[in-house]
C-alpha positions as a printed Julia matrix, in Angstrom:
226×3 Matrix{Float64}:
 -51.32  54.51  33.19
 -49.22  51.56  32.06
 -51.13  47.85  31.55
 -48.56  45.56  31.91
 -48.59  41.46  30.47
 -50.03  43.21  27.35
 -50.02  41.1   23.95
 -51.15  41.51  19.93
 -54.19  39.81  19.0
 -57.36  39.42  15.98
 -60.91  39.98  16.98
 -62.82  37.4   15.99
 -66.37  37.6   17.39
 -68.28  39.21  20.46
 -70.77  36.53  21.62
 -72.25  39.52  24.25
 -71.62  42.48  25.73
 -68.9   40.93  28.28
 -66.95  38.34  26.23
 -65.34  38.36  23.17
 -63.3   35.44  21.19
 -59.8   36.36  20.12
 -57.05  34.67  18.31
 -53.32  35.58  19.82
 -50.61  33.2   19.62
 -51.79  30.63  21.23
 -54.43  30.46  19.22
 -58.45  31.01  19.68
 -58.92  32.37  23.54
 -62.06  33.58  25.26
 -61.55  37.47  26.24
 -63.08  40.18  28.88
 -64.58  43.07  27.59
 -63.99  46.24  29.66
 -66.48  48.11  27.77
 -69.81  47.03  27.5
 -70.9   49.4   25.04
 -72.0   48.75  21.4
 -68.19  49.71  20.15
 -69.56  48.12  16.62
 -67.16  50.16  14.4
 -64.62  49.39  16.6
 -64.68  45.51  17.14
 -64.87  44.05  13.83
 -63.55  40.52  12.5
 -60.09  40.97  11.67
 -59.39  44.13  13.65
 -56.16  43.94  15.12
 -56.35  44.4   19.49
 -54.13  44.41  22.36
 -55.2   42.49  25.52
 -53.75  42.2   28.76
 -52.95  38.36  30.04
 -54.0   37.76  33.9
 -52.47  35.13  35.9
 -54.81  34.66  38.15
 -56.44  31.24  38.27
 -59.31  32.34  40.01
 -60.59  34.21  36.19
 -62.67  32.83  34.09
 -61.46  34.66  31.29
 -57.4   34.9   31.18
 -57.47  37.79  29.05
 -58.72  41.97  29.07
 -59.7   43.83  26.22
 -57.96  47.02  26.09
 -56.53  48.8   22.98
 -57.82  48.43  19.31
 -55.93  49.57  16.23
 -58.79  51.67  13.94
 -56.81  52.21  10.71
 -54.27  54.64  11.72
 -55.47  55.33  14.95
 -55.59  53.56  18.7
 -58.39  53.63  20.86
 -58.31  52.51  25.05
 -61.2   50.74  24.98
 -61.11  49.82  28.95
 -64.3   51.75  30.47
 -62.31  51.81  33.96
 -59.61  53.89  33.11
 -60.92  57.33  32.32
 -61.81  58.2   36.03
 -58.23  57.69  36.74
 -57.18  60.09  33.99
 -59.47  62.56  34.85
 -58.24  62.46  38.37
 -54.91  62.88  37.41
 -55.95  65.46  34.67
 -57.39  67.9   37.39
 -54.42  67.91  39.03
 -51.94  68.45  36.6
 -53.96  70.85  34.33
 -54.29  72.9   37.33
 -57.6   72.72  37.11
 -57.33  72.1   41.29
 -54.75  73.01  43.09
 -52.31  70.6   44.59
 -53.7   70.8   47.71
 -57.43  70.05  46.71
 -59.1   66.92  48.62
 -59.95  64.18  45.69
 -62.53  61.65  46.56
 -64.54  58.88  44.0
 -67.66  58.2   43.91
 -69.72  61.07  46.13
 -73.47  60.53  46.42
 -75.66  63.61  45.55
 -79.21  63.66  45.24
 -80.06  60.89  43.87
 -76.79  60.34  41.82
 -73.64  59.04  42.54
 -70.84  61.15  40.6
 -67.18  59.82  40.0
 -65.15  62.51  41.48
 -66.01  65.16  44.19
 -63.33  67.52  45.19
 -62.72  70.4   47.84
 -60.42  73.21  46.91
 -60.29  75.89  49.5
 -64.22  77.35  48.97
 -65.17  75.3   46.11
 -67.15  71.88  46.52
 -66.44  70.29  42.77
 -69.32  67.57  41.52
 -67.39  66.13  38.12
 -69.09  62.89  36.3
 -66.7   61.7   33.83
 -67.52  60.02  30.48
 -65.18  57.88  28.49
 -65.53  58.62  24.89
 -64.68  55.93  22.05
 -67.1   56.76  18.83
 -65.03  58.47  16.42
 -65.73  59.62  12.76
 -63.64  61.47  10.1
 -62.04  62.92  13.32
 -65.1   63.77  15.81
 -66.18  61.89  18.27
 -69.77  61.6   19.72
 -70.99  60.48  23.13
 -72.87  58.23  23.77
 -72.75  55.38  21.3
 -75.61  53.85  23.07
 -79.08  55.24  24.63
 -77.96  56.29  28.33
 -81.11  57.16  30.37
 -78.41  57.05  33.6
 -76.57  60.07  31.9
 -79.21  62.05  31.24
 -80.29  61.81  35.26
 -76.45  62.83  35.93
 -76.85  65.28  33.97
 -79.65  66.93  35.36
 -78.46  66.46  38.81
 -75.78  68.0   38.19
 -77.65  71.15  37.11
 -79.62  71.19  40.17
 -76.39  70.88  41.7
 -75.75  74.79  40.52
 -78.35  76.26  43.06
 -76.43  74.68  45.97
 -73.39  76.05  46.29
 -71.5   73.02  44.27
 -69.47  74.14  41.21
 -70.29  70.79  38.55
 -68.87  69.6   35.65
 -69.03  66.84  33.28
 -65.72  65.85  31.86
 -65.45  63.78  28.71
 -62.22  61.3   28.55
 -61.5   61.01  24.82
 -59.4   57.34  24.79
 -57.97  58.39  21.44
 -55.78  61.75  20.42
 -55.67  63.33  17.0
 -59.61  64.06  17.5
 -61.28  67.72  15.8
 -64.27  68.85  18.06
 -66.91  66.43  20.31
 -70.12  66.84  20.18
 -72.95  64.83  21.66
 -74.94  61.91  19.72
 -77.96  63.23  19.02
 -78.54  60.91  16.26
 -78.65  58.01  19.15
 -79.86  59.7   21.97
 -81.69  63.33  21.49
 -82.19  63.22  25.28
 -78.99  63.11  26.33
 -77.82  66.01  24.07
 -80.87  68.28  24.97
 -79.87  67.21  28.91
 -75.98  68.26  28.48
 -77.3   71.86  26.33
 -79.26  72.65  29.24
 -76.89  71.71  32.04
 -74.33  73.93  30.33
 -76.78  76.62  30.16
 -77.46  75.93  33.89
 -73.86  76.84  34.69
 -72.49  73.36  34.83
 -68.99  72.9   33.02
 -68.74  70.88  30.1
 -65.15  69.82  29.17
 -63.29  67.41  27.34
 -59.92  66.11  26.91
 -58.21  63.78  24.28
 -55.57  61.22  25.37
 -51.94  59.6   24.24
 -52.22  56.14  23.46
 -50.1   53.35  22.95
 -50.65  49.75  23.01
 -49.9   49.55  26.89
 -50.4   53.22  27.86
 -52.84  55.47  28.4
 -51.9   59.49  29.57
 -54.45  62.43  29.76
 -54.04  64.98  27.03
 -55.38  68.52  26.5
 -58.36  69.87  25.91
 -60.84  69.69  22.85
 -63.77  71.58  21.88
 -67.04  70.4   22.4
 -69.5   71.55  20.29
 -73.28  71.81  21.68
């Protein structure tokens, strides 16, 4: 995926979860956050970022959030790309088959999971998660308490006993990563959930990306580590 109008900036401050402040070159500018997670090791005064200017006058904010330089490393910070990677990943990993029937956002149960996909007999449940904590090379999900993952989750375990083949896919929006493994250390519940959905049959999978400061591209796999 390609963001196009992008441009260098400095994090300055996050006010909340939605905005941040940003100096580019035309000086101090409000910003959107696409990710309204904690991301505190990643947005700190100073770090450099790349937004994306909008011309539409209709914004409040002129500017996106995307990409943030972490030392050596870039991280896609933009929580609305990784269901577009993992549809394209399925495809081109061969994980479906070219001729497998892709739709977002299928209603289950009680949960609403971002991809479903038929590919001759199997009916595919996937809920993708975008992954930006990172440390020393691994990288955790969540970074914040997710009760709504942890009902995914188990939906998609009850999904096993009905014929549906599910699977949780974890977008990594950073390459050059070792193993992922889930948080515990933030939120027990949602590792104990994801143990016992794998155990239940459903597939737990993860893939890095390539970044660049205007591109995002789905990777290969990486371990995950329960």
């Amino acid at each position: 995926m390609y963001y196009e109008n992008m441009e260098s900036a400095v994090f300055l401050e996050r006010p909340n979860r939605f905005i941040a402040y940003v100096e580019t070159a035309r000086g101090r500018e409000i910003c959107h956050v696409k990710n309204t997670g904690r991301c505190r090791e990643l947005l700190v005064p100073g770090a450099q970022i790349y937004v994306q200017r909008n011309h539409n006058p209709a914004r409040k904010t002129p500017l996106d959030l995307i990409t943030v330089r972490k030392g050596d490393r870039l991280i896609n910070m933009d929580s609305q790309v990784p269901n577009r990677v993992a549809a394209r990943w399925v495809l081109e990993s061969g994980f479906v088959s070219p001729e497998a029937v892709i739709k977002p956002e299928k209603t289950w149960g009680n949960s609403r999971f971002d991809l479903y996909m038929e590919d001759g007999d199997r009916k595919i449940f996937m809920e993708v998660k975008g992954v930006t904590l990172e440390e020393d090379g691994v990288v955790r999900f969540p970074d914040a308490p997710t009760e709504r993952g942890v009902k995914h989750l188990k939906e998609l375990a009850a999904a096993c006993a009905h014929g549906y083949e599910p699977a949780v896919l974890f977008v990594i929006q950073m390459d050059h990563v070792k193993y992922l493994e889930p948080n515990d250390w933030t939120h027990a519940a949602f590792g104990e959930a994801l143990r016992q959905a794998a155990s239940a049959g459903v597939q737990v999978m993860a893939i890095d990306c390539h970044i660049e400061t205007d591109r995002i591209e789905p990777g290969k796999r990486v371990e995950v580590r329960l």
